[in-house]
N, C-alpha and C positions, 0 to 999 in steps of 0.2 A: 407246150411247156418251155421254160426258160433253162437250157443250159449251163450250170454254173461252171467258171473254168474252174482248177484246180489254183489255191493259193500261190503266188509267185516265189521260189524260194529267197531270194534276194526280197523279197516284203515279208517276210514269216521272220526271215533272219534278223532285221528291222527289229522285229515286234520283241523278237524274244531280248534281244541289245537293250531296249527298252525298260526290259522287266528287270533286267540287270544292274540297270544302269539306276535305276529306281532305289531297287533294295539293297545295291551293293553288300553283298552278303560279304562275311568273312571266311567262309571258306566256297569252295566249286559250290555251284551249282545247276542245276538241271535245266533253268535258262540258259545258260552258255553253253551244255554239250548243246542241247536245240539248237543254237546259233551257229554251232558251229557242222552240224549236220544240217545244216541247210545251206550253208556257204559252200560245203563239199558241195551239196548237188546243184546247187546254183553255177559250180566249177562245170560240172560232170555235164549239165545242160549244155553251158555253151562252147564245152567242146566237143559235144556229141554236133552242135550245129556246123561248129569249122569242120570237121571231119565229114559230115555231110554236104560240102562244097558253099558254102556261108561264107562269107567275108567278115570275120570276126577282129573289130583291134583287138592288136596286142598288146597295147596300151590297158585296153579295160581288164584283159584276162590278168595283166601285171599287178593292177589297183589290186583287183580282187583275192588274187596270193597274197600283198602284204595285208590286206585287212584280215583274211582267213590267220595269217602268222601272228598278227595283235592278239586275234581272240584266242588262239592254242596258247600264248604264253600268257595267257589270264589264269588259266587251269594251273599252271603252278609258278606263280610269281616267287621271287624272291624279295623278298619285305612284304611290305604293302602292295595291295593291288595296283598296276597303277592304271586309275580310272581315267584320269585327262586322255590318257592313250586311246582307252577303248573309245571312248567320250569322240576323240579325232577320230578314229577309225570306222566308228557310226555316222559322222556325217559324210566318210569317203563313200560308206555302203549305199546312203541315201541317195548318192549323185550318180554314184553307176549302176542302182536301182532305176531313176531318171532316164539315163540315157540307156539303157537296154528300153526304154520303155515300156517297162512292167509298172 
């Protein structure tokens, strides 16, 4: 039988960005906490790997705090959402999705 790996959280976060980005709701929605529980554990992965003697950039762990900062301050924007951000901060996810190569 074929072993399925588990979804990559940095590609789930993707999806859920996605769904958001689609309906842009007016207010929170449950695609963004998703998005943003999955960027926590996408954090929490790769530094369970640098801590496990990994050679992790700090560069990518850098990308991925401000992207995870874009999407928490979607949760309570002041005015309008601002979508061009999250919009930028989905294709930062997409490229250090990439180059994690997940």
């Amino acid at each position: 039988m074929f072993e399925r790996k588990p979804p990559h959280p940095g590609r789930e976060a993707l999806d859920e960005l996605d769904r958001v980005l689609k309906a842009q709701p007016t207010k929170d929605d449950h695609a963004l906490s998703e998005a943003t529980r999955c960027l926590a554990q996408f954090r929490e992965e790769m530094l369970a790997r640098r801590d496990g003697g990994e050679q992790i950039d700090a560069e990518r762990l850098s990308h991925l705090n401000a992207i995870t900062a874009v999407v928490m301050a979607m949760h309570f924007p002041i005015g309008q959402p601002p979508w061009a951000e999250l919009e930028k901060a989905r294709g930062w996810l997409r490229e250090l999705v990439k180059a994690e190569g997940a």
